[in-house]
N, CA and C atoms as a LAMMPS dump frame, in Angstrom:
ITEM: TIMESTEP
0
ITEM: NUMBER OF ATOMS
264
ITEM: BOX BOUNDS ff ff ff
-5.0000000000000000e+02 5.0000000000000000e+02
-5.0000000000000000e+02 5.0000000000000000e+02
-5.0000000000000000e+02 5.0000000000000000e+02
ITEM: ATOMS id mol type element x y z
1 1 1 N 261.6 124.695 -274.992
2 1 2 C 261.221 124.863 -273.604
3 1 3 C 261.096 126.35 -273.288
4 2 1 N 259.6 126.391 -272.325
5 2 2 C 259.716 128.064 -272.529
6 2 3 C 260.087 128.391 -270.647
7 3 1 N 261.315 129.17 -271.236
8 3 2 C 262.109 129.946 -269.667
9 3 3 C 261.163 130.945 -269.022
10 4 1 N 260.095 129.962 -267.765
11 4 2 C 259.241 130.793 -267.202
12 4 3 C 259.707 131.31 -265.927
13 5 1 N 260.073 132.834 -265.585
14 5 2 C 260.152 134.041 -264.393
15 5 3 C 259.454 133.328 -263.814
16 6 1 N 259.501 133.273 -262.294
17 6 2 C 258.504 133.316 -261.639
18 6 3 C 259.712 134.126 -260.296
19 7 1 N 258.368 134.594 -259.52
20 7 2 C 258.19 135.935 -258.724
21 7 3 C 259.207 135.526 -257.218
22 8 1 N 260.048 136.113 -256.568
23 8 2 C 260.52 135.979 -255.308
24 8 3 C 259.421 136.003 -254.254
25 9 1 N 259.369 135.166 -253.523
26 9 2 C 258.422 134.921 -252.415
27 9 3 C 258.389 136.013 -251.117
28 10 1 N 257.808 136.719 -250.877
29 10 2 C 258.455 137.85 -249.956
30 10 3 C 258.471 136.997 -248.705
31 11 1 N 259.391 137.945 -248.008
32 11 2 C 259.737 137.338 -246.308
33 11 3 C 258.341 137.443 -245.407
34 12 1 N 257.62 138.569 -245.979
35 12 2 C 256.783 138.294 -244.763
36 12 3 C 255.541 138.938 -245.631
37 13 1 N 254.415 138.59 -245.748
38 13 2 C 252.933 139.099 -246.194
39 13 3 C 252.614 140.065 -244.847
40 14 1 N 251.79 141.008 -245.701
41 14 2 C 251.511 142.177 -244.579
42 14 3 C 250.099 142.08 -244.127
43 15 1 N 249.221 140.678 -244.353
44 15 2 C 248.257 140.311 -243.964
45 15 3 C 247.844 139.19 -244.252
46 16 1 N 246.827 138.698 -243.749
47 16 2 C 246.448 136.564 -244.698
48 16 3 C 245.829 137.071 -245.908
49 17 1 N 245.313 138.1 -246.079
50 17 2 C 244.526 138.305 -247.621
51 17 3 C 245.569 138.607 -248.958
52 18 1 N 246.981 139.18 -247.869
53 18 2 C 248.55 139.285 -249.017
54 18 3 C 249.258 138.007 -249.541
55 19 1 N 248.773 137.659 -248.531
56 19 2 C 249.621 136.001 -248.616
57 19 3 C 248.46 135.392 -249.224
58 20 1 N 247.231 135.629 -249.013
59 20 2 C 246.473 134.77 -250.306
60 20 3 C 246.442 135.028 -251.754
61 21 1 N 246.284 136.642 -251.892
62 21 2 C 246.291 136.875 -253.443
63 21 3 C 247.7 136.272 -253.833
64 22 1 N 249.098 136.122 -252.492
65 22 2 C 250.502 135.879 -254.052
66 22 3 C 249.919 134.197 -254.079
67 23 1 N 249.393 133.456 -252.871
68 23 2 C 249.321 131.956 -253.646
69 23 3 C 248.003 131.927 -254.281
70 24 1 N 247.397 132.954 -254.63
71 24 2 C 246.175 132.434 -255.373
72 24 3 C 246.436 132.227 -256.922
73 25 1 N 247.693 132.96 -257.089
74 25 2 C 248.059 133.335 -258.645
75 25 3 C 249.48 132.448 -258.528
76 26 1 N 249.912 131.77 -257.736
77 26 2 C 251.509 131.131 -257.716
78 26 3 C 250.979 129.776 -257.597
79 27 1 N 251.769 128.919 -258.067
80 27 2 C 251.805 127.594 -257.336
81 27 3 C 253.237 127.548 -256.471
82 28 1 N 252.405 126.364 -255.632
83 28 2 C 253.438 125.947 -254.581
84 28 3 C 255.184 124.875 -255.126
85 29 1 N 254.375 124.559 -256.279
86 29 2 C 254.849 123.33 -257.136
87 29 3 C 256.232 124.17 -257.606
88 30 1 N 256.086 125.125 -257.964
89 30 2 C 256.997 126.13 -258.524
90 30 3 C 258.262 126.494 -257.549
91 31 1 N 257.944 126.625 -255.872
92 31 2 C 258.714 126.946 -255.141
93 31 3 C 259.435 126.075 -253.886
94 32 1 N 258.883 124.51 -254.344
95 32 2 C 259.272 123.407 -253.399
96 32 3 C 260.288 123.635 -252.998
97 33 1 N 261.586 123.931 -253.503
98 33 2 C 262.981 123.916 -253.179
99 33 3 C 263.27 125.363 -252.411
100 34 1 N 262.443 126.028 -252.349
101 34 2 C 262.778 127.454 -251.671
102 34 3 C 261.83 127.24 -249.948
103 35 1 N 261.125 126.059 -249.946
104 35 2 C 260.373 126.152 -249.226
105 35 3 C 261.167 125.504 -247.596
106 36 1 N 260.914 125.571 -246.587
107 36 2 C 261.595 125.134 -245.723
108 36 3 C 260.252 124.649 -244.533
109 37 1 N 261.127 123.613 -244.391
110 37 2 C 259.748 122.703 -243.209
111 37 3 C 259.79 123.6 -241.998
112 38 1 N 258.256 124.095 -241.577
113 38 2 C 258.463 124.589 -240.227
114 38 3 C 257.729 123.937 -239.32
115 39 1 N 257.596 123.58 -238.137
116 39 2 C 256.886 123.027 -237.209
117 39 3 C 256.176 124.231 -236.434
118 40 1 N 255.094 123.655 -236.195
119 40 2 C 253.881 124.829 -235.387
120 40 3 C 252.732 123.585 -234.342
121 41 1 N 252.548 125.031 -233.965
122 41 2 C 251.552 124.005 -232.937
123 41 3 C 250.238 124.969 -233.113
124 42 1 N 249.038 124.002 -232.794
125 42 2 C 247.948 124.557 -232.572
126 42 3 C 247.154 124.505 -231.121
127 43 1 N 246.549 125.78 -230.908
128 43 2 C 245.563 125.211 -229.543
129 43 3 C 244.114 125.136 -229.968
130 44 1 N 243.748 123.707 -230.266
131 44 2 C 242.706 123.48 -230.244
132 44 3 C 241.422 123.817 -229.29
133 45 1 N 241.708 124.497 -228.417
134 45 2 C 241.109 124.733 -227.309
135 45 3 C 239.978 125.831 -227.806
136 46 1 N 240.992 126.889 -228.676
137 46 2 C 240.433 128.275 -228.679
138 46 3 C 239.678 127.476 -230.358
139 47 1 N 238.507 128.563 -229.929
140 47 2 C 237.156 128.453 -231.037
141 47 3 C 237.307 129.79 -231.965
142 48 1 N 237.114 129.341 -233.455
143 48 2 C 236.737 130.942 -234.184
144 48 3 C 235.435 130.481 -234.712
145 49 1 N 234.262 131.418 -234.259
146 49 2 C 233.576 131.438 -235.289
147 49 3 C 233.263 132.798 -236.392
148 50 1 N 232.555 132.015 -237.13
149 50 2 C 232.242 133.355 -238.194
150 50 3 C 230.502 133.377 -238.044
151 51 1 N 230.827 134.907 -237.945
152 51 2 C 229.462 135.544 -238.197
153 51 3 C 229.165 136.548 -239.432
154 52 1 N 227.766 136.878 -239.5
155 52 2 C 227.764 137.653 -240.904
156 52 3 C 227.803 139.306 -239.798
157 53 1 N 228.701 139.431 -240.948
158 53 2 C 228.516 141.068 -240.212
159 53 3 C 228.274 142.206 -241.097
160 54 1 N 226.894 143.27 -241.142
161 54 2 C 227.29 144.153 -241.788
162 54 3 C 227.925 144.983 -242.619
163 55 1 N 228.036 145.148 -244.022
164 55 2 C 228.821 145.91 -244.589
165 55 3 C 229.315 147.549 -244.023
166 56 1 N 228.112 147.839 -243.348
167 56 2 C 228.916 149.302 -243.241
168 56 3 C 229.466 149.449 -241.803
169 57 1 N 229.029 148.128 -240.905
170 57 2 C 230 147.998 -239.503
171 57 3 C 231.37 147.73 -239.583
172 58 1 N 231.263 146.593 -240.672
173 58 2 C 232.594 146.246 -241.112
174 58 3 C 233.859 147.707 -241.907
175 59 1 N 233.303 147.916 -242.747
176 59 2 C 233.856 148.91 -243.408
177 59 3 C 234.135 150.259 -241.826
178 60 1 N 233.332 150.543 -241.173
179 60 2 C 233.567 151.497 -240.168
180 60 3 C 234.857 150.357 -238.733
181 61 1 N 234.858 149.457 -238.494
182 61 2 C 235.882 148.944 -238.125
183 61 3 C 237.062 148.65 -239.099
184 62 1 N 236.887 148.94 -240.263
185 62 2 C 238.335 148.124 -241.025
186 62 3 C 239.053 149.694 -240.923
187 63 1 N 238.053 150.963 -241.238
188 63 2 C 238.48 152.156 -240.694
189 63 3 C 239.184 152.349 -239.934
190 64 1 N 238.641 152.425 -238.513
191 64 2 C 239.35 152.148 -237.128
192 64 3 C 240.613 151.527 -237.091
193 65 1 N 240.664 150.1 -237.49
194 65 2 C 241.86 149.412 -237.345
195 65 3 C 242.941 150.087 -238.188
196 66 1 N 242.783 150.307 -239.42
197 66 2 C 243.598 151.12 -240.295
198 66 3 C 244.688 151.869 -239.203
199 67 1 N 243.68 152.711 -238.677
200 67 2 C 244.083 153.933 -238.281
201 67 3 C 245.073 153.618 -236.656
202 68 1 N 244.109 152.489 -236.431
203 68 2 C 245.405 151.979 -235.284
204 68 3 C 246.582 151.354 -235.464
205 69 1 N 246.699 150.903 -236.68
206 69 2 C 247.526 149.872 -237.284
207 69 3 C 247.152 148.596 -236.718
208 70 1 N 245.863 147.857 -236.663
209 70 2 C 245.534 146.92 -235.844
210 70 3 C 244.637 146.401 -237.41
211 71 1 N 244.234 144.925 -236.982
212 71 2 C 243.506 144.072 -237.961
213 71 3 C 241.638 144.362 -237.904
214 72 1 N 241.428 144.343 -238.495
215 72 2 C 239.851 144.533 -238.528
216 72 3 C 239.331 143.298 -237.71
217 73 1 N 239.811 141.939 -237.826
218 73 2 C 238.877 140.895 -236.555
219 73 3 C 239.531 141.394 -235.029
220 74 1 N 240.752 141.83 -234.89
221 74 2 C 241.06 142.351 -233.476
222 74 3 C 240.466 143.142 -233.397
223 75 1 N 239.896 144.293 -233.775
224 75 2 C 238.634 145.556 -233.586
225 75 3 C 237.54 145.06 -233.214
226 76 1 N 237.561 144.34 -234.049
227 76 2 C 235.671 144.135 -233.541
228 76 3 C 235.78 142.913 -232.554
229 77 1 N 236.76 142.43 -232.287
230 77 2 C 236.411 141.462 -231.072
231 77 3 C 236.738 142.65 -229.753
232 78 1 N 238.001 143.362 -229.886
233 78 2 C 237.842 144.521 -228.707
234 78 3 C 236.408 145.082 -228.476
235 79 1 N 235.841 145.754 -229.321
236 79 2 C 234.589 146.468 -229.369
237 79 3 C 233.644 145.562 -228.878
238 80 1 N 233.654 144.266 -229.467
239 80 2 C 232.231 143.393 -229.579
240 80 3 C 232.76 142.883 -227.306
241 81 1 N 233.828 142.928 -227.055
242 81 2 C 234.373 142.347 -226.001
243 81 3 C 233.815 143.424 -224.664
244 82 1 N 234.228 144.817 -225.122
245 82 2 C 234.158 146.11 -224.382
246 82 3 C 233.041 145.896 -224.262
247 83 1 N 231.771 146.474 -225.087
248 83 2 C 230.043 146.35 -224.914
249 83 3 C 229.624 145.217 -224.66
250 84 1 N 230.044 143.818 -224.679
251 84 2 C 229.886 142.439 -223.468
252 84 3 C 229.758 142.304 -222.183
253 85 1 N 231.221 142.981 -221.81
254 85 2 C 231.584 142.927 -220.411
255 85 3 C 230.427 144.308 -219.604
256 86 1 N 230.396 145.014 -220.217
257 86 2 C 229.404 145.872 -219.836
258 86 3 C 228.112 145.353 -219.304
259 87 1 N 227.265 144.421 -220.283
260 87 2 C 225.893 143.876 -219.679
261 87 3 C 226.317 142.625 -218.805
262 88 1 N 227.583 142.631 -218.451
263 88 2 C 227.328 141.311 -217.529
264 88 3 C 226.762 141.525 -215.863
């Protein structure tokens, strides 16, 4: 039988793309017993959609956010929100 390491689960991912690369390479199967049931709620109410956006808009907001310590979709919905309310 081969004695396979596997990795401590951190307390908290420092984004959804952190928390995807550790389960893209982990299974879940591995950590059932470390895992703990949580209850959540959703509001179905609120809509996300996706749009295609630019590489170099994107890259110039992931900038920005960096620098605020803020997420790149909260940037560009501020921005895309700010120049909205403007033409109304």
């Amino acid at each position: 039988m081969v004695n396979k390491r596997k990795d401590i689960i951190p307390e908290h991912f420092n984004s959804a793309e952190e928390a995807g690369e550790f389960w893209d390479s982990h299974s879940a199967a591995d950590y059932w017993n470390e895992m703990e049931e949580e209850e959540i709620e959703f509001d179905i109410r609120k809509r996300t959609f996706l749009v295609p956006v630019d590489s170099r808009i994107y890259r110039l907001a992931k900038k920005q956010a960096e620098a605020k310590h803020s997420t790149v979709e909260r940037m560009i919905n501020t921005l895309l929100n700010r120049e909205l309310v403007k033409t109304k």
